[in-house]
Phi, psi and omega in degrees: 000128167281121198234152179271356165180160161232163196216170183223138170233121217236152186254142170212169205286298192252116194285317186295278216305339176251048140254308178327290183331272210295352169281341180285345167247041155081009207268107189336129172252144150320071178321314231278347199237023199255156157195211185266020171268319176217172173224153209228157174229170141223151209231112151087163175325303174317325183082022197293139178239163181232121171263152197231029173335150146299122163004278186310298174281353153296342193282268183347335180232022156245324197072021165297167162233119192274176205268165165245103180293351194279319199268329200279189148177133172293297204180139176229103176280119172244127186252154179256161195251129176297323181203192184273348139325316202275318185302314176301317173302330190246352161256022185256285184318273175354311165313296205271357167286336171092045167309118164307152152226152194234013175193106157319176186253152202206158180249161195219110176095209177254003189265181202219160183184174134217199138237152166208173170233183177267227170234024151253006174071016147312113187243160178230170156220139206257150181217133182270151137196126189303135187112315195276000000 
């Protein structure tokens, strides 16, 4: 099976504050798909997009049950970095965007890495590794 594209759709508290978030660390938003249910990003060359639901109405049209993200973890979406400056530079940002962070940045490897989350307890982590 062939698929034209994937995507990731994540449940949140608040549509402004996580539209507020992720435009402060610069990340494209989806004008055409935003409304008062969601908010959309697309991420990285590639354009990966992440939908943002409201709580409710993601629980209603999935029948999921969410995770408690505080205690939890979903999935750790990782973005990458040209160097290890570009990792130090996005953990400056992060900060002032007002990112949880659950790792400082450490080198791993021949990489450079942290993790944070959002202010729904999503977590990412940005990774340098030479080569990638």
């Amino acid at each position: 099976m062939k698929t034209k594209q994937i995507w990731a759709n994540l449940a949140v508290a608040d549509l402004n504050r996580t539209t507020k978030f992720y435009t402060e660390l610069g990340f494209t938003s989806n004008n055409s798909m935003n409304s008062d249910e969601l908010t959309s990003f697309s991420f990285g060359e590639n354009n990966f997009i992440i939908n943002f639901f409201l709580k409710d109405v993601f629980q209603k049209n999935t029948k999921v049950e969410i995770t408690d993200l505080e205690n939890g973890n979903e999935i750790i979406f990782s973005l990458s970095a040209k160097s290890k400056e570009e990792v130090d530079e996005w953990t400056e940002i992060i900060k002032k965007a007002g990112g949880k962070f659950f790792a400082e940045p450490y080198e791993i490897g021949k990489g450079y890495t942290f993790v944070f989350s959002d202010p729904d307890d999503h977590k990412f982590n940005v990774l340098y590794w030479p080569g990638m």
